[in-house]
Backbone bond lengths (Angstrom), bond angles and torsions (degrees), N, CA, C in turn:
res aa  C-N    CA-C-N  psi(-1)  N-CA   C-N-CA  omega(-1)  CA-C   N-CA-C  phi
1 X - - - 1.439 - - 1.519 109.66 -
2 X 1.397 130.14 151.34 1.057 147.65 161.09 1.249 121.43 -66.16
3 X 1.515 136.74 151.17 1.647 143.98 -161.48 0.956 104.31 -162.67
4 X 1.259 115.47 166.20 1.932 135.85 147.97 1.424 117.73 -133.50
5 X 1.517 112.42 95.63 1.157 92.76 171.79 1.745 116.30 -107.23
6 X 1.258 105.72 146.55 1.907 118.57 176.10 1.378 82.80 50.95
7 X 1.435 130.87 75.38 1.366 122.37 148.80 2.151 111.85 76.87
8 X 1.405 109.84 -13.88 1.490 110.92 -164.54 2.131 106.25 -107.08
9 X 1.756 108.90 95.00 1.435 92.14 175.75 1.305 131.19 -42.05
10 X 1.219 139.66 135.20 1.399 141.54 172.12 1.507 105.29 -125.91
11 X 1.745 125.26 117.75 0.631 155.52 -170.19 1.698 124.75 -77.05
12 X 1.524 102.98 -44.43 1.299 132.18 161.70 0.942 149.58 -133.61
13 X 1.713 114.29 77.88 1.558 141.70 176.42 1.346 101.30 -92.96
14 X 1.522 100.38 110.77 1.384 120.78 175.19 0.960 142.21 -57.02
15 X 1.754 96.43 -38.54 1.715 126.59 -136.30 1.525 112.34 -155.39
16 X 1.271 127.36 118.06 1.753 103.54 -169.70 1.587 93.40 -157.50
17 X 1.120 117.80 105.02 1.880 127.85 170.57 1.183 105.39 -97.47
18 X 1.336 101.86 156.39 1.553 100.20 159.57 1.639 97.11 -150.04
19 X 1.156 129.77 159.98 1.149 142.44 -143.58 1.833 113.10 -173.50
20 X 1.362 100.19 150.16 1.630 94.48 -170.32 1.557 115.72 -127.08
21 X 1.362 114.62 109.52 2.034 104.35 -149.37 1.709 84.84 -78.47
22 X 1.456 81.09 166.50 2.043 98.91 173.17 1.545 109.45 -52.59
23 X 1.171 128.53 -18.93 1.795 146.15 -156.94 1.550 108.63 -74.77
24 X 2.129 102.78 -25.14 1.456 138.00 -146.35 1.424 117.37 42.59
25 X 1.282 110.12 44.45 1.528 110.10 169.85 1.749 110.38 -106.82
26 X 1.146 109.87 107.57 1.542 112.45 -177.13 1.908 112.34 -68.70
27 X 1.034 95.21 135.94 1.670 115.92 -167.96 1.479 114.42 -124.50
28 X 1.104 120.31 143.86 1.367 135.65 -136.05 1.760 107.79 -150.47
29 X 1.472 113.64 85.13 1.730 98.48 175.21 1.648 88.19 -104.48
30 X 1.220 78.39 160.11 2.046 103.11 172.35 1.515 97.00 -139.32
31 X 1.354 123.60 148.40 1.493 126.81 143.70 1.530 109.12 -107.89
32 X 1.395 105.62 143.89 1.493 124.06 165.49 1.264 106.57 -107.98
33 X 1.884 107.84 137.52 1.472 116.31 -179.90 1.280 106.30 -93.93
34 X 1.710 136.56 -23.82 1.442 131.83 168.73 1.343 117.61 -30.13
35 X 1.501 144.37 117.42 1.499 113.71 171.99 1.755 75.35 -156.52
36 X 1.519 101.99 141.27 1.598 138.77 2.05 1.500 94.63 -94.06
37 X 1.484 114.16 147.29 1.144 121.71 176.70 1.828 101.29 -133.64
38 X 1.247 118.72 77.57 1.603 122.53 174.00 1.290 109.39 -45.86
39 X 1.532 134.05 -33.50 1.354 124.49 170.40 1.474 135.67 -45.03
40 X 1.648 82.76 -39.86 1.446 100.25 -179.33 1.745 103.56 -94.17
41 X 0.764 127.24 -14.14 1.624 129.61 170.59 1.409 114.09 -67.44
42 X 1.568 112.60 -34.74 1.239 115.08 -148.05 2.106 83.98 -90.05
43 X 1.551 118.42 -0.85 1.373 104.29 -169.77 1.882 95.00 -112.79
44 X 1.236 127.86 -23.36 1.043 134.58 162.97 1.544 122.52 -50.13
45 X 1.704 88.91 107.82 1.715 102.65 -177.58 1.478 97.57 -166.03
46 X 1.677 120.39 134.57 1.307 120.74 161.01 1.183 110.23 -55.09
47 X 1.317 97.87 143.78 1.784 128.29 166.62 1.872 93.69 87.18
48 X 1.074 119.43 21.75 1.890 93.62 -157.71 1.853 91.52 -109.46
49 X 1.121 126.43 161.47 1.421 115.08 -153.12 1.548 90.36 -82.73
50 X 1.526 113.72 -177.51 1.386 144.51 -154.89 1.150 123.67 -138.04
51 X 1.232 153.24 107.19 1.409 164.54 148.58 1.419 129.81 -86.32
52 X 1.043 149.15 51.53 1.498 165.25 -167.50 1.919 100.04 -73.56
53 X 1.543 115.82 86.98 1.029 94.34 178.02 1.702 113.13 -101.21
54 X 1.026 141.27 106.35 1.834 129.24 173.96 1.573 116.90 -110.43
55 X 1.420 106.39 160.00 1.266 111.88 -167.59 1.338 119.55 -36.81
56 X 1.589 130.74 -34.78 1.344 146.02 -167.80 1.566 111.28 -93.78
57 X 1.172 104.17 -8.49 1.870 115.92 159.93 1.791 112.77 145.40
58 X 1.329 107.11 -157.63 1.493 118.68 171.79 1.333 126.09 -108.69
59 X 1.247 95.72 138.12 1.902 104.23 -175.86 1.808 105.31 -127.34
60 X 1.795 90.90 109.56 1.469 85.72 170.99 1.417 124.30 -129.22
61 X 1.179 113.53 -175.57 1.920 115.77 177.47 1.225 111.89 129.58
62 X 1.534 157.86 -168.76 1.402 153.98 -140.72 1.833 111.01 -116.69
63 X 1.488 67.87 147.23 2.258 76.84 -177.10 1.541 95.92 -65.28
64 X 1.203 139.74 108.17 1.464 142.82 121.18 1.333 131.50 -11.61
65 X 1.369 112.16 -59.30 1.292 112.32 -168.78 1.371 82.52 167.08
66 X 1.615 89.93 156.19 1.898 120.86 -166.04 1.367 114.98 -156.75
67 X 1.482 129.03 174.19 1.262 123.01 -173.35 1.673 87.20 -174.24
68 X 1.784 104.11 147.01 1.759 105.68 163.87 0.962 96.08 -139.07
69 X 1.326 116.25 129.82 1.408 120.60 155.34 1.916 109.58 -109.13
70 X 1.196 101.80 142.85 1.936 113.41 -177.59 1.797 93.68 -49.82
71 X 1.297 109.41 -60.70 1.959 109.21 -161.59 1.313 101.68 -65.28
72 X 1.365 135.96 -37.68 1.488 147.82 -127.71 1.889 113.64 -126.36
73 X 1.494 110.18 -16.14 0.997 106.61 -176.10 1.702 120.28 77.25
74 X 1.380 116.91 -159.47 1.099 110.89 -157.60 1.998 105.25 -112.20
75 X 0.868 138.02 -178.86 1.255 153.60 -176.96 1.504 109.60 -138.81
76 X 1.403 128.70 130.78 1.723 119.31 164.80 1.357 102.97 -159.50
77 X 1.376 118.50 112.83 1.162 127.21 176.07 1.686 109.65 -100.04
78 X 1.956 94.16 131.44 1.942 88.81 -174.07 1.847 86.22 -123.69
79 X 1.785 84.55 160.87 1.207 86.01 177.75 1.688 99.22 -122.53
């Protein structure tokens, strides 16, 4: 599926849960298969805000935690 996140198209998001911890803060991982994408690196940082836009609506609130791997693409969990 297609995305935008913080302003950057992503073409290939594989993977997208969302889930609701006991805390009631709803959480949100996606993987992206694009890699390397420096655009999107250069916005990846805990705590920094969040924009998840996809065809079925918007998902927002702060980068959590992330991960890139070169074979595997990217990881970004929002809360």
């Amino acid at each position: 599926m297609h995305a935008n996140f913080n302003g950057i198209r992503l073409r290939k998001v594989a993977s997208l849960k969302t889930t609701m911890e006991p805390s009631g803060f709803k959480r949100t991982s996606f993987r992206v298969m694009d890699s390397p994408l420096p655009e999107l690196e250069h916005v990846l940082h805990s705590g920094a805000p969040a924009l998840l836009i996809l065809s079925s609506g918007e998902i927002e609130g702060y980068i959590v935690q992330y991960s890139a791997e070169l074979n595997f693409g990217y990881e970004i969990t929002i809360d």
